[in-house]
N, C-alpha and C positions, 0 to 999 in steps of 0.2 A: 115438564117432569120435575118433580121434589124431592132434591136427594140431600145430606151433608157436606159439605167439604172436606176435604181430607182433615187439614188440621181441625175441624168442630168433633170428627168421629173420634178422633185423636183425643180430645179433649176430656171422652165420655166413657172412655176403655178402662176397665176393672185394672186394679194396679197388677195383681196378678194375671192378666193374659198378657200385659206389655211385657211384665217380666220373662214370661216365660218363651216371648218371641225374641227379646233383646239376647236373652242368655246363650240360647240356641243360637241365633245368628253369629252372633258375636265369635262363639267357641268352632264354629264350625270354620267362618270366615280365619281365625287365627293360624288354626289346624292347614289351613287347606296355604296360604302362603306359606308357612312352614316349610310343609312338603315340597312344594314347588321348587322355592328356591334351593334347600337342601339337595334335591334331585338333580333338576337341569340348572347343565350352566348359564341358560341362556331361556327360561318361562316368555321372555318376551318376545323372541324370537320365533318360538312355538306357536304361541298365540297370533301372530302376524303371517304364518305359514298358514295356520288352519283358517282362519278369516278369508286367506285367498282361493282358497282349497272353496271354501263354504259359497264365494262369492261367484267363482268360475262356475258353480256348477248353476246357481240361480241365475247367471246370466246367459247359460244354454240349456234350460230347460227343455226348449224346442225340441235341442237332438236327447238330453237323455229320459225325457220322458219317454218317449215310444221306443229308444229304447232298454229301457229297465222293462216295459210291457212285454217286448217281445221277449227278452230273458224268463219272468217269471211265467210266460205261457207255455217256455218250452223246459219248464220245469217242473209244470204242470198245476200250476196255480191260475185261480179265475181270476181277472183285471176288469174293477170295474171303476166308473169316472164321477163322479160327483162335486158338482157344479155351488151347491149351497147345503146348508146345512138340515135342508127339508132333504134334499134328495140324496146325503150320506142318509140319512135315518131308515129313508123308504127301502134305499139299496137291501142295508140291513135285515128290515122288517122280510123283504120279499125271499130272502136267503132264508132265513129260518121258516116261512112259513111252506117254500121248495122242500124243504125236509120231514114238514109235519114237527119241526120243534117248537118246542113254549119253555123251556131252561137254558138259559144261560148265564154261563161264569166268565168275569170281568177282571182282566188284568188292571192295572191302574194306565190309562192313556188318557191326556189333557185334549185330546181331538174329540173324543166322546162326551166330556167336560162342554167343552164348548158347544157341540150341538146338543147337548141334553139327551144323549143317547137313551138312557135308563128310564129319564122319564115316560122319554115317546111311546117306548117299550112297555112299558106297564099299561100305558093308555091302550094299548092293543090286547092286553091279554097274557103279556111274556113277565116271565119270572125274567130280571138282568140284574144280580147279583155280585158286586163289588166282595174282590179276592186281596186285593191289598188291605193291609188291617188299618192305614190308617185310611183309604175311602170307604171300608167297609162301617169304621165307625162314624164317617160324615154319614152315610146313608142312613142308618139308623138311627141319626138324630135330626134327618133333614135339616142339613149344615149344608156349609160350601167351603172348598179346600179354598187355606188361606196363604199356602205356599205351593211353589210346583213342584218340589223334591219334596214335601215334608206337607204334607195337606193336613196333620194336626196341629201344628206347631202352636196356637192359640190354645190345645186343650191342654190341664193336667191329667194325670194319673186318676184321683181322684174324680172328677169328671167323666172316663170313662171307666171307670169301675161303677157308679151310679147307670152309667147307660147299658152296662151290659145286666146289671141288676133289673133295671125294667124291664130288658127283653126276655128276661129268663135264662139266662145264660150264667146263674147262680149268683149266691149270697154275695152281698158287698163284700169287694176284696181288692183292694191298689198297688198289690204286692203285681207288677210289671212283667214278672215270670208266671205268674196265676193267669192274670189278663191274656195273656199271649196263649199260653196252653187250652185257653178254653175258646179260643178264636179258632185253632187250631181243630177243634173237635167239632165245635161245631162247621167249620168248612168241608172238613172229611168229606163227610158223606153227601157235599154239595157237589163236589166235583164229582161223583161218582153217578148222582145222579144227570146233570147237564146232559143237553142234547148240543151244545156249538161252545167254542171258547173265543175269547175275542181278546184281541191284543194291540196295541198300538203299536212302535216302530222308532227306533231312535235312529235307526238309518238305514236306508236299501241301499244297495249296492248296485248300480247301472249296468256295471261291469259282470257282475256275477247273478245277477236278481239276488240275490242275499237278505232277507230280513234279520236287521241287528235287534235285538230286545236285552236291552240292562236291567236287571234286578237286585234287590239284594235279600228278596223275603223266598224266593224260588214258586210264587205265586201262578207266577205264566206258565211254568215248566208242567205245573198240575192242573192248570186252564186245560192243557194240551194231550194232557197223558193218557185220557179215560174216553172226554168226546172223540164226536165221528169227523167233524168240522171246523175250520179254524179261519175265524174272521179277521182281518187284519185291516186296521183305520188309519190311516196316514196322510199327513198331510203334504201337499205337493213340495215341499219347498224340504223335505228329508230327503230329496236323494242326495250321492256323494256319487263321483263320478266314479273309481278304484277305490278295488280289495283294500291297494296298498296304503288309501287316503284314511282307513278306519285305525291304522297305528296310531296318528297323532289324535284321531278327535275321540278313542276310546280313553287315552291317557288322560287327557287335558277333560275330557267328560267327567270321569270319577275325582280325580284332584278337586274339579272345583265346584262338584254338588255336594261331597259326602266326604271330601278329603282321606279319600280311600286310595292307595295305587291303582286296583283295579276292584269295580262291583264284583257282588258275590258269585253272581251267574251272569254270564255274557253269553248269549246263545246268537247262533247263526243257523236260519232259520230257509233252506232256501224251495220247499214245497211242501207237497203232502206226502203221508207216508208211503216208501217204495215199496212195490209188492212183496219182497223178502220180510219187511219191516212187521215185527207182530202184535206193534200197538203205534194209537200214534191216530190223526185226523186223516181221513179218505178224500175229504175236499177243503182246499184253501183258495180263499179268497182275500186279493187284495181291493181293498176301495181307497183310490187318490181321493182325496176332499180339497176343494178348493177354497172355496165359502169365504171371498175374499181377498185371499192369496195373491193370483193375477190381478186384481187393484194395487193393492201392497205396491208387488214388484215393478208396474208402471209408474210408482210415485217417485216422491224424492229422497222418499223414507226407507226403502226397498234392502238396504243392509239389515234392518232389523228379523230378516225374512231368515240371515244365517243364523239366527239362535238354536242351538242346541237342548236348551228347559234345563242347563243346570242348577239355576237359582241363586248362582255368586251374588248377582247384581244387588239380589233383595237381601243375601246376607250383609253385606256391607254397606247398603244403604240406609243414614241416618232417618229418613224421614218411613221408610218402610217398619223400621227397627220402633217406633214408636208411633206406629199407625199400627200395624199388624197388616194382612192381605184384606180383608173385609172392607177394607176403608176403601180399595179402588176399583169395586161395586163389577168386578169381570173376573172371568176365571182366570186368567194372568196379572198377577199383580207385579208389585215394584215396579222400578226404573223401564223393567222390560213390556210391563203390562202398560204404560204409563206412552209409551209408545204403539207397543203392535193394537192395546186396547182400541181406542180412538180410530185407529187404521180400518181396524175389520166391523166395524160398527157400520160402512158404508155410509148411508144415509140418513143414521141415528148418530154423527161423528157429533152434535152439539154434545149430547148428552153426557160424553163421556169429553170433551174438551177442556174440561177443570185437568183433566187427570195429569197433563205435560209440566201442568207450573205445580204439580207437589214434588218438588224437584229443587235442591240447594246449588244445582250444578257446580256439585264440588269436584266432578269426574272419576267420583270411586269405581263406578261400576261400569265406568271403559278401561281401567287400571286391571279390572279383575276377567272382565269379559274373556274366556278362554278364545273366541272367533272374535274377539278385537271391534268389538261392534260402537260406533264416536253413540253412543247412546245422548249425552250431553249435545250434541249438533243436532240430533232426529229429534229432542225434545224444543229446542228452538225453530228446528221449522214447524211441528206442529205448533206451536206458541204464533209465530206467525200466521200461519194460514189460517186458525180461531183467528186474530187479529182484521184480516182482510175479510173473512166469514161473517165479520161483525157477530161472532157468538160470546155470549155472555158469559163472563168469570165468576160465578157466585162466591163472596168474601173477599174480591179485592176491591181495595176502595179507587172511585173516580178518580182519576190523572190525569181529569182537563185542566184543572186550576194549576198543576205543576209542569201543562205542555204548554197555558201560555206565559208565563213565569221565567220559563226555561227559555223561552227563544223571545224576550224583550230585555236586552242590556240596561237598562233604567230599571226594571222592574227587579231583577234581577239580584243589582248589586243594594237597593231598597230592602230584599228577602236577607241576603245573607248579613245584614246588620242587624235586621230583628230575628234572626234567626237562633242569636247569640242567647235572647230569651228561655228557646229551650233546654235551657242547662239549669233554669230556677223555675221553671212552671215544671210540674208535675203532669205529664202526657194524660195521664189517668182522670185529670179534673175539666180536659176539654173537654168540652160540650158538641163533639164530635162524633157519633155514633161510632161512622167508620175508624179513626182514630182509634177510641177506646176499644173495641176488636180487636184493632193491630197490635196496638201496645201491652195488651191484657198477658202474655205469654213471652212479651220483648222488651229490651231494655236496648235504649236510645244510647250510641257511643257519645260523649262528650262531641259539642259542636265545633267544628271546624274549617267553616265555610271562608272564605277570601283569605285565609293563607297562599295558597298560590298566586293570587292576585298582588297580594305585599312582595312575595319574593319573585315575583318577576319584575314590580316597580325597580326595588333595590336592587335588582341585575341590572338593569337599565341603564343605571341610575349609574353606577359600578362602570359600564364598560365605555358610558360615555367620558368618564374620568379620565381611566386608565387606557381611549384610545382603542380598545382591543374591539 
């Protein structure tokens, strides 16, 4: 397979989408410590609660899977299982087609993302209809969300003001209040028309069957208000065990995706409407997705499984913040994608095995990780298991000639004498292919190789005088 490297994609990116990733990250990442620390005395203490919280329950999914099932059946919700991302789709397909439906409205969930829900959907005949504005305008440009909290964040204003102009959705206009109002008009009558609403899951509840759904556009709320049916796509690794556990990962959720105290709408969601109820979905269904998941959590990787999707990581990430999400070719990008990607690829884990070393491991984004995820250790094991994989790193240069260098003392202390060289040759004039790559975007710290060598001579030298 022929893909780019991160840094070449990097390389080729319009100055204005970088900027407009950098700015956004940047402001949101400020905002959101700010609050934190201002708030709690103790963000980090928070953060090392809900980690445990998050990790407790992925290491007994045994019991609380069956039962959150029995919760949500005796609240009158369907529970269905799905093993891969062919049989989340079918699940779907076979639900709407139980109804005699062909319309549906799409909350924004990354689980649907990942199996290609919408597409699959059309291939059959179904209208699946993106209700958040910013997938709604991936859709209509056949894009791909290049953040998890912010799936425009690559576009401007501008940008989609031309896109809503092609679709008919009126005269160019970038004025951000225009854009949104006419998003609005045209959805109206979308929701009104749908036959099912489909929603993702930012956490069930074990304890109560509870579907938690965060928003801040009130999208899902009108997914839900008009259809008869409400789909619900989750993936195994969201449940929490207790009501009570959704205090800290609802605060620490909004702080560090959106730097909000709390989202706009926080709904608790825990069946279909009761017979008193005079609007509202007649049947809900939940579908677990695994599609991977259980490989994950038998690895050694298996913490990355506690993420929440609030996107800190890739805000604060230096090498994200100057790639954009597009550079790391899955629906999850950053530090977090760069991880779970690779993981859930199974048997296509080559393909995505560049993705761990676009990584400074400078540890921002386990500083910021609200579930405290060593994101910087899960990128070194997968760096090793490529390594033992024998799979190939496209753009890093050979390191045979400096593994045998490195471990021949003659050869060695020979390198770091001519190595003194490098401070008056110009990296740029070697005749080094892979070199001139490396160096093309890098500049070489002044050489400083057998200093240590000298001052350990001179200790030596020092204690055998002085006796000590």
């Amino acid at each position: 397979m022929r893909f780019q490297p991160i840094d070449q994609f990097a390389a080729k990116l319009p100055a204005d989408k970088r900027a407009s990733v950098y700015q956004s990250t940047k402001a949101t990442h400020e905002k959101r410590t700010k609050l934190l620390f201002d708030q709690f005395a103790d963000p980090n203490r928070l953060r090392a609660l809900a980690g445990e919280i998050k990790q407790h329950a992925l290491e007994n999914l045994d019991t609380y899977l069956p039962q959150v099932e029995a919760r949500l059946q005796a609240n009158g919700a369907q529970v269905h299982w799905a093993g891969t991302a062919a049989a989340a789709c079918e699940a779907v397909l076979k639900i709407m087609q139980a109804r005699g439906a062909t319309k549906m409205v799409k909350a924004k969930t990354m689980v649907s993302e990942e199996i290609e829900l919408a597409h699959f959907l059309e291939k059959h005949g179904m209208e699946a209809l993106e209700t958040d504005l910013g997938e709604y305008i991936i859709q209509i440009d056949g894009d791909h969300p290049s953040h998890i909290v912010r799936p425009i964040i690559h576009k401007n204003r501008r940008e989609i003001a031309r896109s809503f102009e092609r679709e008919g959705l009126g005269a160019y206009n970038d004025d951000p209040g225009t854009i949104t109002r006419r998003a609005r008009q045209f959805l109206r009558h979308k929701y009104l028309a749908a036959d099912v609403g489909l929603t993702g899951a930012n956490f069930v509840s074990a304890e109560s069957g509870r579907v938690v759904l965060v928003t801040n556009e009130g999208n899902s709320r009108f997914c839900l208000a008009a259809t008869k049916c409400h789909i619900v796509l989750v993936g195994i690794e969201k449940i929490v065990p207790h009501d009570r556990d959704l205090g800290i990962l609802l605060n620490l959720l909004a702080r560090s995706g959106t730097a909000q105290d709390l989202t706009v709408y926080t709904e608790f969601i825990s069946g279909p409407k009761a017979p008193a109820q005079p609007d509202g979905p007649e049947e809900m269904h939940v579908i677990f997705v695994d599609n991977g998941r259980t490989e994950v959590l038998a690895s050694e990787c298996r913490e990355i499984l506690r993420c929440i999707r609030c996107g800190a990581c890739l805000n604060v990430c230096p090498v994200y913040r100057q790639a954009s999400g597009h550079a790391y070719r899955s629906v999850y990008p950053g530090p977090v994608g760069a991880v779970l990607s690779p993981l859930l690829a199974g048997e296509k884990f080559p393909q995505l095995a560049d993705l761990p070393k676009a990584s400074s491991l400078c540890g921002a984004c386990h500083e910021v990780c609200p579930v405290n995820i060593p994101i910087p250790d899960l990128l070194l094991r997968l760096r090793h298991r490529a390594k033992e994989e024998n799979v190939p790193s496209p753009g890093t240069p050979p390191m045979g000639a400096w593994a045998l260098i490195a471990s021949q003392p003659t050869a060695w202390k020979v390198a770091l004498v001519g190595g003194k060289l490098m401070d008056y040759v110009p990296m740029k004039l070697v005749p080094v292919p892979a070199a001139q790559a490396w160096t093309a975007k890098r500049d070489l710290p002044p050489w400083r190789g057998g200093e240590f060598r000298k001052w350990l001579k001179r200790r030596g030298k020092t204690a055998r005088t002085t006796g000590s």
